[in-house]
PDB file of N, CA, C and O in Angstrom:
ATOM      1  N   UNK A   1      86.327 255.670 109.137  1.00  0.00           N
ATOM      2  CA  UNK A   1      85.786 255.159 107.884  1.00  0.00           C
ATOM      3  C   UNK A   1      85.553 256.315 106.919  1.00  0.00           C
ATOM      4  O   UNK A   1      84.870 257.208 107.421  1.00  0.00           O
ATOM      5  N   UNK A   2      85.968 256.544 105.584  1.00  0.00           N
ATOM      6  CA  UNK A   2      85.397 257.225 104.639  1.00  0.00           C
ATOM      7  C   UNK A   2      84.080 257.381 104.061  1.00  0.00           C
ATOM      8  O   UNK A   2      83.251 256.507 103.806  1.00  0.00           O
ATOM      9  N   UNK A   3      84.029 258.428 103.922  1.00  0.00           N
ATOM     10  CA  UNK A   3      82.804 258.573 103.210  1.00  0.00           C
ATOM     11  C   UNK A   3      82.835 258.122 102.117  1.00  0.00           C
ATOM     12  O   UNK A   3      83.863 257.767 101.541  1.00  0.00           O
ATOM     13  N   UNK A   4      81.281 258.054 101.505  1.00  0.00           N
ATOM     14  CA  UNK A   4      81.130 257.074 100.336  1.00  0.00           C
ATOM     15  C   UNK A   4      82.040 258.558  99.404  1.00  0.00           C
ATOM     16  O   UNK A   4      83.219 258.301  99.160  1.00  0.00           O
ATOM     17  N   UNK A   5      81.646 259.676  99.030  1.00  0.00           N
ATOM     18  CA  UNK A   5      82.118 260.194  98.162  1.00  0.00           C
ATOM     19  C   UNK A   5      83.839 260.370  98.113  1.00  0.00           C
ATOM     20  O   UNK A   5      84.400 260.519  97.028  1.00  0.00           O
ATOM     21  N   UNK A   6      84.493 260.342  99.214  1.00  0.00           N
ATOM     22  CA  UNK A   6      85.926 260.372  99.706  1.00  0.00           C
ATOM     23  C   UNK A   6      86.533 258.789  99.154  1.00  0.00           C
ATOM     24  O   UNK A   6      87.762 258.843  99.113  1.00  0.00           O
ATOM     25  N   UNK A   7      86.154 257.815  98.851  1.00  0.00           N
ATOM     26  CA  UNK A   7      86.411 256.877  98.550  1.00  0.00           C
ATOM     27  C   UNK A   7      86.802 257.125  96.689  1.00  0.00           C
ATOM     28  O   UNK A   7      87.685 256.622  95.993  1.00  0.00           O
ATOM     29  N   UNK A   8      85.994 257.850  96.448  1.00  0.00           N
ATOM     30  CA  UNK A   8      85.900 257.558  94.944  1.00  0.00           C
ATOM     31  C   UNK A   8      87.340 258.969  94.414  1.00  0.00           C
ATOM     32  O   UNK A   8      87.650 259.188  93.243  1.00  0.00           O
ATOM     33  N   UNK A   9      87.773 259.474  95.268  1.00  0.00           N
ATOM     34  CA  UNK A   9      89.037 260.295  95.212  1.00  0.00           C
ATOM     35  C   UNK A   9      89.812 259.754  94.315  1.00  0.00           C
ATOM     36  O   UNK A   9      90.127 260.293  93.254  1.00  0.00           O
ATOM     37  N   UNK A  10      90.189 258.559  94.728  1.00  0.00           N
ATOM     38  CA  UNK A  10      91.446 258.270  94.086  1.00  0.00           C
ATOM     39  C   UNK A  10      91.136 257.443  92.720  1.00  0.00           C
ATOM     40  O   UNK A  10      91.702 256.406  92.374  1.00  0.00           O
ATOM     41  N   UNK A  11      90.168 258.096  92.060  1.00  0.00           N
ATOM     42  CA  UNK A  11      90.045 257.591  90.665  1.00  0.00           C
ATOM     43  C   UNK A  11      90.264 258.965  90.224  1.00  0.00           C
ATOM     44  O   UNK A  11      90.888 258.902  89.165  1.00  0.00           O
ATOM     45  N   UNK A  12      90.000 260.386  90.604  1.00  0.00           N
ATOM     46  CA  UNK A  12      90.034 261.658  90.094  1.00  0.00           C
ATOM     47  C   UNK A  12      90.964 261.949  90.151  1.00  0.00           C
ATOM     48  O   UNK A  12      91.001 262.898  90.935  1.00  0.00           O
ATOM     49  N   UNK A  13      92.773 261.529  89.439  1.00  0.00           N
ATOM     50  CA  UNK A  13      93.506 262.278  89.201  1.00  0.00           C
ATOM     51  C   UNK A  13      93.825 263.085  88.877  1.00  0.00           C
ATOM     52  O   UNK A  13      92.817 263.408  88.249  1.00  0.00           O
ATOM     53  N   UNK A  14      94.823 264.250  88.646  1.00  0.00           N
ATOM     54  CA  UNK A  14      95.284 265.213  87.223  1.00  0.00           C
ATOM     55  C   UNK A  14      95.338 264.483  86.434  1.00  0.00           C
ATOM     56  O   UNK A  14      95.457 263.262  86.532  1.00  0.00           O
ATOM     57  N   UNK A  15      95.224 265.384  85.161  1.00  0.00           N
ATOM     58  CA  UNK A  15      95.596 265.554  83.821  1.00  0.00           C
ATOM     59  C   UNK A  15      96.876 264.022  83.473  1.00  0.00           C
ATOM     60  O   UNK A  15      96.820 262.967  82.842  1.00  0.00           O
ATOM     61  N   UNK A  16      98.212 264.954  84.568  1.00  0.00           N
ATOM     62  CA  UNK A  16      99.301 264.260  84.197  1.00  0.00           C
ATOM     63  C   UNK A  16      99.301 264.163  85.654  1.00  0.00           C
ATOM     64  O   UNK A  16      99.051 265.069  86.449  1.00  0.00           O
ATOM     65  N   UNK A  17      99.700 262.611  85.976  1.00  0.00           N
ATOM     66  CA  UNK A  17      99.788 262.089  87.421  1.00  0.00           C
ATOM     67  C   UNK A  17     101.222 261.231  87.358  1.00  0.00           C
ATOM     68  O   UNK A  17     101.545 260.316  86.601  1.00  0.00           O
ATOM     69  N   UNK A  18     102.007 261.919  88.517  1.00  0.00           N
ATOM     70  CA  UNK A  18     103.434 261.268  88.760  1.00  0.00           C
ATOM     71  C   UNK A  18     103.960 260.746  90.383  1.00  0.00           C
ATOM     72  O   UNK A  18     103.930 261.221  91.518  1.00  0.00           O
ATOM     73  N   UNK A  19     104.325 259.797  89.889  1.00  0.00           N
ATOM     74  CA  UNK A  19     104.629 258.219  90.958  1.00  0.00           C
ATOM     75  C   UNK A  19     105.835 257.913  91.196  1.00  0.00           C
ATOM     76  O   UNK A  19     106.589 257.252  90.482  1.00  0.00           O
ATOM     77  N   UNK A  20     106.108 258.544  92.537  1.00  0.00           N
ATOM     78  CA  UNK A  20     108.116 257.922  93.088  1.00  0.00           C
ATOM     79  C   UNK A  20     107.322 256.828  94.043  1.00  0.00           C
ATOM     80  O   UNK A  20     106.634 256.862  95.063  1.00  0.00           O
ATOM     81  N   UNK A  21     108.055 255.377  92.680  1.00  0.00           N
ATOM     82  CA  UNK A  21     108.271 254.504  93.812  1.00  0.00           C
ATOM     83  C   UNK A  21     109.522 254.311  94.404  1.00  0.00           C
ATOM     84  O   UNK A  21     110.474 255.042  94.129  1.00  0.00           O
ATOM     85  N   UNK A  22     109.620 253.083  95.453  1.00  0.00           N
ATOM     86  CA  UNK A  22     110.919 252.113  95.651  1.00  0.00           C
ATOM     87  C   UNK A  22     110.539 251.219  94.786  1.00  0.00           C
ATOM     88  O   UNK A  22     109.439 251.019  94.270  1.00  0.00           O
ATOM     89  N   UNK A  23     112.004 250.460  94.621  1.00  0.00           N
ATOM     90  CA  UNK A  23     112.197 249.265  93.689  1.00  0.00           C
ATOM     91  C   UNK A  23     111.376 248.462  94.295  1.00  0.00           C
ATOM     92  O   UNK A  23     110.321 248.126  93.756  1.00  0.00           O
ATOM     93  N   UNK A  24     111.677 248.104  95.305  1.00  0.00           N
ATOM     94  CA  UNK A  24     111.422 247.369  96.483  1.00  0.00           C
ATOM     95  C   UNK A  24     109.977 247.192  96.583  1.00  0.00           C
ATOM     96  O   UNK A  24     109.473 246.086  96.777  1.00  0.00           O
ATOM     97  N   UNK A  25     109.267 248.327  96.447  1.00  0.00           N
ATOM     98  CA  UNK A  25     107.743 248.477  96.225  1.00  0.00           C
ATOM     99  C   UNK A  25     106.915 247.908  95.411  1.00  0.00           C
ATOM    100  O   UNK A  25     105.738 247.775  95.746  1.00  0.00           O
ATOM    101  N   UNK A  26     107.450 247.393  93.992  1.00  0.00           N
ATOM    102  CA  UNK A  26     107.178 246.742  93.136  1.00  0.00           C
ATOM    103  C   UNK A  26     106.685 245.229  92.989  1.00  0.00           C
ATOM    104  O   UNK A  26     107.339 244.440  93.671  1.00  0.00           O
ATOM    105  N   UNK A  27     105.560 244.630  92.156  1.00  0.00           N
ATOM    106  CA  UNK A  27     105.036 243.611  92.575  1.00  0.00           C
ATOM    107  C   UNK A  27     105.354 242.981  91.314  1.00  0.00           C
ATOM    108  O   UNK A  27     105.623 243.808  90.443  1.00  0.00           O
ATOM    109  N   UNK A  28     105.415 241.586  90.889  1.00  0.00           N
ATOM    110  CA  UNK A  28     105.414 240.736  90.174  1.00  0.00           C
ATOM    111  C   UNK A  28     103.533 240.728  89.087  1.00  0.00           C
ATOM    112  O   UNK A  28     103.057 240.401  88.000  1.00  0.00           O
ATOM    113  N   UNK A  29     103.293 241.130  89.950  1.00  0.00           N
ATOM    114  CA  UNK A  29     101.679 240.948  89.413  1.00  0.00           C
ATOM    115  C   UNK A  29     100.532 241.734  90.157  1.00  0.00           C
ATOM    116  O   UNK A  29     100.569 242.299  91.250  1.00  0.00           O
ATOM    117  N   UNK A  30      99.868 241.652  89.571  1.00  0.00           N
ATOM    118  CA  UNK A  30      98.270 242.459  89.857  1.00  0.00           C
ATOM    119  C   UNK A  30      97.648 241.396  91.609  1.00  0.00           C
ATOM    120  O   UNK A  30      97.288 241.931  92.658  1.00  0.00           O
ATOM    121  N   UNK A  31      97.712 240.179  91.386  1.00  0.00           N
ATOM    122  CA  UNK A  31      97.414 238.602  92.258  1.00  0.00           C
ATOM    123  C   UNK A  31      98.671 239.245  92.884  1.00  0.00           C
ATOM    124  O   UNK A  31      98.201 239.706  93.924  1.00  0.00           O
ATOM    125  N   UNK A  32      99.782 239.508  92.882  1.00  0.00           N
ATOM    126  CA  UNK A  32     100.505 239.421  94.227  1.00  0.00           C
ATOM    127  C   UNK A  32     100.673 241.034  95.045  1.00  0.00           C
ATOM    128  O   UNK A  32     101.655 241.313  95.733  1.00  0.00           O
ATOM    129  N   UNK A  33      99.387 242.081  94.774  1.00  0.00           N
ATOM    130  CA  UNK A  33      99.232 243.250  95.273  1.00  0.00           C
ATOM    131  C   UNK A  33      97.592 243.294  95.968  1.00  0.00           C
ATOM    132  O   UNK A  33      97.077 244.286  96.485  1.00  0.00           O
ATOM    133  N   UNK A  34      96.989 241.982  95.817  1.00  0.00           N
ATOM    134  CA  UNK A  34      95.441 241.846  96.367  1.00  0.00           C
ATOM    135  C   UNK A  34      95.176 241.564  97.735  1.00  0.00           C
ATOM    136  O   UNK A  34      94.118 241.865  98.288  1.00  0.00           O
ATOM    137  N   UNK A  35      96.455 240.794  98.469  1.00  0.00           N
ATOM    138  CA  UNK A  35      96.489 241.118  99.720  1.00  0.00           C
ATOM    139  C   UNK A  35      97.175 242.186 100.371  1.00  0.00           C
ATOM    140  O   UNK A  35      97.516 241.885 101.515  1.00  0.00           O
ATOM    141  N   UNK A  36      97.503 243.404  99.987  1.00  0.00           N
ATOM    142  CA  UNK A  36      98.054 244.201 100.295  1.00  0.00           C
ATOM    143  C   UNK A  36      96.599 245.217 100.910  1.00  0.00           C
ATOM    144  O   UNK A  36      96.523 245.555 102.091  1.00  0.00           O
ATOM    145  N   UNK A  37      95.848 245.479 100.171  1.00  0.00           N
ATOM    146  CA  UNK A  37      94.181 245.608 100.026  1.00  0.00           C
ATOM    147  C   UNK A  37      93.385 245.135 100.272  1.00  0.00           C
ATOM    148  O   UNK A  37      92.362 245.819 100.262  1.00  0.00           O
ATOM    149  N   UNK A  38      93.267 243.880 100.610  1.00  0.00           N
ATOM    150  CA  UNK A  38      92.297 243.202 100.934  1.00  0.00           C
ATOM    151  C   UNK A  38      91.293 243.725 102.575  1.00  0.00           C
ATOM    152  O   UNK A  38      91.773 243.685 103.708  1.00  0.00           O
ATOM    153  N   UNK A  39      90.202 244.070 102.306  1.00  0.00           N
ATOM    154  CA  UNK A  39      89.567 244.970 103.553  1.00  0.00           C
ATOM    155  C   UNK A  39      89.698 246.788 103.528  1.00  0.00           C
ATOM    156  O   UNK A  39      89.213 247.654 104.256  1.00  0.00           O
ATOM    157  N   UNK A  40      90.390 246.826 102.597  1.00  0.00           N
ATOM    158  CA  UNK A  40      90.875 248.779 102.350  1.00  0.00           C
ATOM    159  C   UNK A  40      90.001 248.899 101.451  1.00  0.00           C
ATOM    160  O   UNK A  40      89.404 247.988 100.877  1.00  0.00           O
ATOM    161  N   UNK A  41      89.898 250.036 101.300  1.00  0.00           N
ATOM    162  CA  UNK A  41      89.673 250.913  99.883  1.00  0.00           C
ATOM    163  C   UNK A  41      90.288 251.420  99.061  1.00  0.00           C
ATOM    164  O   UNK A  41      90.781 252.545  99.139  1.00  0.00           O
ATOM    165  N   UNK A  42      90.391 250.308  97.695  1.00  0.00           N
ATOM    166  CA  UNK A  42      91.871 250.815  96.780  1.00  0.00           C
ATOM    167  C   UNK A  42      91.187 250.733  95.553  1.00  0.00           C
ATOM    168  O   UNK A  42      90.135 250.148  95.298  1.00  0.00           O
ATOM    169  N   UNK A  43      91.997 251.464  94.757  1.00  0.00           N
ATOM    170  CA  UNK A  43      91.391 251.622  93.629  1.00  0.00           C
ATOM    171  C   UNK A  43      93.061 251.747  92.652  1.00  0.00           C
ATOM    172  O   UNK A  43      94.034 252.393  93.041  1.00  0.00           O
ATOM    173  N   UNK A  44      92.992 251.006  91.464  1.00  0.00           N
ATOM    174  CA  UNK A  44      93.937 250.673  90.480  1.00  0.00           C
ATOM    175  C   UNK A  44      93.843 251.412  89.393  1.00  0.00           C
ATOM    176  O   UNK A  44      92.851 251.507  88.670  1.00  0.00           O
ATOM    177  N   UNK A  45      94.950 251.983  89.256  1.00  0.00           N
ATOM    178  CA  UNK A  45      94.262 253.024  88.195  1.00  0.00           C
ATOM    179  C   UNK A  45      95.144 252.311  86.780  1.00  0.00           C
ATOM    180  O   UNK A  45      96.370 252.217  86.834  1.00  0.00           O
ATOM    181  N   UNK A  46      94.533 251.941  85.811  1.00  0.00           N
ATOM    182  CA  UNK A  46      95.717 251.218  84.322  1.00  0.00           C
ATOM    183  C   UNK A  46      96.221 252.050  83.067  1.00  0.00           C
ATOM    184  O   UNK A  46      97.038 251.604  82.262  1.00  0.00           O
ATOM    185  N   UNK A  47      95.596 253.415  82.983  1.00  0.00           N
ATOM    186  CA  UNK A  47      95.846 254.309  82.314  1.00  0.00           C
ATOM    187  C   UNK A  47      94.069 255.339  82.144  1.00  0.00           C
ATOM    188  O   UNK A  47      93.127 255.498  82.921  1.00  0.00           O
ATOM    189  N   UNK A  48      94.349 255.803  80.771  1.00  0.00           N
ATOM    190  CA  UNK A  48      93.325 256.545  80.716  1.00  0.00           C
ATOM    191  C   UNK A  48      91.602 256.239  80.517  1.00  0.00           C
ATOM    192  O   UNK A  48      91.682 255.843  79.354  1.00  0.00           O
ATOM    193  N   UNK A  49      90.590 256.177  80.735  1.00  0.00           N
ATOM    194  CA  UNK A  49      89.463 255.432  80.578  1.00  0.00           C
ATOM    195  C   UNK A  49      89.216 255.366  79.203  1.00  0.00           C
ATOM    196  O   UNK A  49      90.053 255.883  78.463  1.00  0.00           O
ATOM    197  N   UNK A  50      88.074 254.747  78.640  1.00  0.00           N
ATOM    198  CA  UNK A  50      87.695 254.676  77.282  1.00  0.00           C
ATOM    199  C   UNK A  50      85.886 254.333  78.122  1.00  0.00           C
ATOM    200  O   UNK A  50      85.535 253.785  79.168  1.00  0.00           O
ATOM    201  N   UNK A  51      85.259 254.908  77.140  1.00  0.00           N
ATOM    202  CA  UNK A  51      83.637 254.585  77.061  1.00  0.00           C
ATOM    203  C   UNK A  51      83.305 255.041  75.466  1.00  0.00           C
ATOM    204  O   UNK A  51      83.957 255.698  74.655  1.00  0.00           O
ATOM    205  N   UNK A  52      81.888 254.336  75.394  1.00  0.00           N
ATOM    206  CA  UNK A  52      81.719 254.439  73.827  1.00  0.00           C
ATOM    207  C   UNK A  52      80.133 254.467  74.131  1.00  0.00           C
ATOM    208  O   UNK A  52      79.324 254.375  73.208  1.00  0.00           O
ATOM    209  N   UNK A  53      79.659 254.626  75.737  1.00  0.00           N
ATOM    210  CA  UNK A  53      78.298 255.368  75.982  1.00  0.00           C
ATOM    211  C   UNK A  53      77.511 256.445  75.636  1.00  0.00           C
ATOM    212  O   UNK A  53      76.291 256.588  75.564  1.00  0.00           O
ATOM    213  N   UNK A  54      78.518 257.231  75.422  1.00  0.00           N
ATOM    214  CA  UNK A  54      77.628 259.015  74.813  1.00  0.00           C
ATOM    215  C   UNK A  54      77.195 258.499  73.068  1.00  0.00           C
ATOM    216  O   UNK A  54      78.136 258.298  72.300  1.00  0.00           O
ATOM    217  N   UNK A  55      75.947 258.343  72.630  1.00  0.00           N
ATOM    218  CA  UNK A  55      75.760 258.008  71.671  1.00  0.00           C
ATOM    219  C   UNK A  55      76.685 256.937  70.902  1.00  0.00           C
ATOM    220  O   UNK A  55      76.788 257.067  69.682  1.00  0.00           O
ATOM    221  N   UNK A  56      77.265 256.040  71.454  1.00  0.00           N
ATOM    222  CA  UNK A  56      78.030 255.262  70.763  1.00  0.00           C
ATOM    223  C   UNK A  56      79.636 256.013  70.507  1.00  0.00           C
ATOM    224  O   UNK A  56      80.545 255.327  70.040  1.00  0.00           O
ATOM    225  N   UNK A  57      79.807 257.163  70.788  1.00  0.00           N
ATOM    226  CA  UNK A  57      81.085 258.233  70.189  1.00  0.00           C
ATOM    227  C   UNK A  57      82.445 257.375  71.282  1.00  0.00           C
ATOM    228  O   UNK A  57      82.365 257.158  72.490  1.00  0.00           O
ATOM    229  N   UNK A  58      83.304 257.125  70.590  1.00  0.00           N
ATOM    230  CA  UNK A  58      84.597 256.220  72.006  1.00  0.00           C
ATOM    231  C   UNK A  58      85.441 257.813  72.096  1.00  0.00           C
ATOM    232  O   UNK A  58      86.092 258.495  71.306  1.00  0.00           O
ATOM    233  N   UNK A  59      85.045 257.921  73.403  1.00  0.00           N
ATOM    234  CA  UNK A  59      85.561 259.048  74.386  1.00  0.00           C
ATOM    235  C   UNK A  59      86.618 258.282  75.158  1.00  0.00           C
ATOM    236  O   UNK A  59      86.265 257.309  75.824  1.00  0.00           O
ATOM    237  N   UNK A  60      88.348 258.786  75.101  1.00  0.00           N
ATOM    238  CA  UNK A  60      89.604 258.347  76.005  1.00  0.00           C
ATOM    239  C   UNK A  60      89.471 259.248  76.730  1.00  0.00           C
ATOM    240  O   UNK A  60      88.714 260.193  76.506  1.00  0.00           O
ATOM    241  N   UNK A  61      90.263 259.104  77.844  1.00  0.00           N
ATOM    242  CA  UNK A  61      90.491 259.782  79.439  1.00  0.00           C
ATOM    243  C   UNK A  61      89.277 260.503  79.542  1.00  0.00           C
ATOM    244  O   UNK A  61      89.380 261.618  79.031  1.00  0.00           O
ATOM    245  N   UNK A  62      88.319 260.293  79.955  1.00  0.00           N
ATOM    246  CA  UNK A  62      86.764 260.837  80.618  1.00  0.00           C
ATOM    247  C   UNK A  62      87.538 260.894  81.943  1.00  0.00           C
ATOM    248  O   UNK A  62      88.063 261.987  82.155  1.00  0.00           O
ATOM    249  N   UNK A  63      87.723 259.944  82.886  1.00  0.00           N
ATOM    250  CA  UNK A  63      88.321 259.486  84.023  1.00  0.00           C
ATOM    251  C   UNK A  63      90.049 259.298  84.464  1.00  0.00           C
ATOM    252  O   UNK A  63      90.704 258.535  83.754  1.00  0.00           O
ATOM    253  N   UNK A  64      90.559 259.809  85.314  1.00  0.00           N
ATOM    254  CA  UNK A  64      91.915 259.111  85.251  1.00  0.00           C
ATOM    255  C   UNK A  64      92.432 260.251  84.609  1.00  0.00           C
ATOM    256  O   UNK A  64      91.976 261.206  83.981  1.00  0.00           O
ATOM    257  N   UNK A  65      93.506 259.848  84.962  1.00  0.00           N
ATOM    258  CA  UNK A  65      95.226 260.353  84.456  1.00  0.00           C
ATOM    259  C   UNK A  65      95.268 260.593  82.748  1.00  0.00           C
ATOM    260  O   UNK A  65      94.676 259.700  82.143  1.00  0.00           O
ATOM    261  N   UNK A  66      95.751 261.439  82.062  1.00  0.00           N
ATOM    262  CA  UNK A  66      95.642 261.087  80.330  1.00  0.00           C
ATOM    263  C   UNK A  66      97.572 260.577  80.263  1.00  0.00           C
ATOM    264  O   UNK A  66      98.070 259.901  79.363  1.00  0.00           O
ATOM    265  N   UNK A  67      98.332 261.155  81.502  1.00  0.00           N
ATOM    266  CA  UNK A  67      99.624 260.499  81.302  1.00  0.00           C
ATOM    267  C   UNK A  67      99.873 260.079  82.560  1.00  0.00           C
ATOM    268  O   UNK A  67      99.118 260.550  83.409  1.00  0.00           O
ATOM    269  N   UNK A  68     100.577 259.451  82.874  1.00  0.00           N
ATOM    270  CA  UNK A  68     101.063 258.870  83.850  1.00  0.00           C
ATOM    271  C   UNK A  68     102.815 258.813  83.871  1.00  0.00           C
ATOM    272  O   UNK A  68     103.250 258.056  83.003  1.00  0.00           O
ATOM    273  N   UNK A  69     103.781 259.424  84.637  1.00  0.00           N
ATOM    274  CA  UNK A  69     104.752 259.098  84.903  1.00  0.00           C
ATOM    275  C   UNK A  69     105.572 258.688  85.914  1.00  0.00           C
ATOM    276  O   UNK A  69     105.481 259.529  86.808  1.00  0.00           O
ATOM    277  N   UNK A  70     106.562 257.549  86.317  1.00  0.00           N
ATOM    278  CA  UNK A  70     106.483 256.978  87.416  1.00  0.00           C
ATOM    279  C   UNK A  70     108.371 256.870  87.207  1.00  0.00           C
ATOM    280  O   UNK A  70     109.167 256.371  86.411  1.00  0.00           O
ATOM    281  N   UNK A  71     108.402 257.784  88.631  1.00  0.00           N
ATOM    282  CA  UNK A  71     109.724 256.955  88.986  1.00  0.00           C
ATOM    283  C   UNK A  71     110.340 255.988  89.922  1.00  0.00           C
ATOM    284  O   UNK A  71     110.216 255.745  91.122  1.00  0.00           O
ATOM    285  N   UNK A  72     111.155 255.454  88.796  1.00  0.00           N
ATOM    286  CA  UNK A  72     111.654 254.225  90.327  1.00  0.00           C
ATOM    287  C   UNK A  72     112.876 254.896  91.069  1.00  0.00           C
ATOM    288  O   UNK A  72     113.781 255.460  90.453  1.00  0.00           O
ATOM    289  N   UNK A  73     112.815 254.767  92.692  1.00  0.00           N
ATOM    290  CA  UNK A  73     114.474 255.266  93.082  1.00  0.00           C
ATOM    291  C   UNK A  73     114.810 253.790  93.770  1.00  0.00           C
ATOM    292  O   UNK A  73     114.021 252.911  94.117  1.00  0.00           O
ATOM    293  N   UNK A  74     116.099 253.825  93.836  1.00  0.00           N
ATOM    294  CA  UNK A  74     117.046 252.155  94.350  1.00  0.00           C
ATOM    295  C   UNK A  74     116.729 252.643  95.886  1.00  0.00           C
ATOM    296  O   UNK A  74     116.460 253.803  96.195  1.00  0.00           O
ATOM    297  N   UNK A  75     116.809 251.588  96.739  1.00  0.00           N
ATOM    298  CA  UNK A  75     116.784 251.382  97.993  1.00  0.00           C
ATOM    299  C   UNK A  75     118.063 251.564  98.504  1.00  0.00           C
ATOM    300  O   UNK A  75     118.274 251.415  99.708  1.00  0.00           O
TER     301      UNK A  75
END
């Protein structure tokens, strides 16, 4: 089992974070990747964060990736 702080890893990407998938790997939807997880510890990352907490000021990528690049290779 992970620790509580080891869990929260995979929200602390780099800067620029890059992704070889398979085609094959690919889901139709967000609902058809929830049983893949279901009982794990996963965390979805959708791009860069936004908050508008520090005095009201809207701060992008606090959290997360600021780019994301992802390749697909064929099976």
């Amino acid at each position: 089992m992970l620790e509580a702080d080891e869990e929260l890893l995979g929200s602390l990407l780099p800067e620029i974070h890059i992704a070889v998938l398979k085609s094959t790997d690919i889901l139709p939807s967000l609902p058809d990747a929830m049983p893949l997880v279901k009982g794990k510890n996963a965390v979805f990352i959708t791009g860069p964060s936004r908050t508008a907490d520090i005095e009201m000021t809207l701060s992008i990528g606090v959290h997360g990736p600021k780019e994301i690049h992802v390749f697909v290779t064929r099976n």
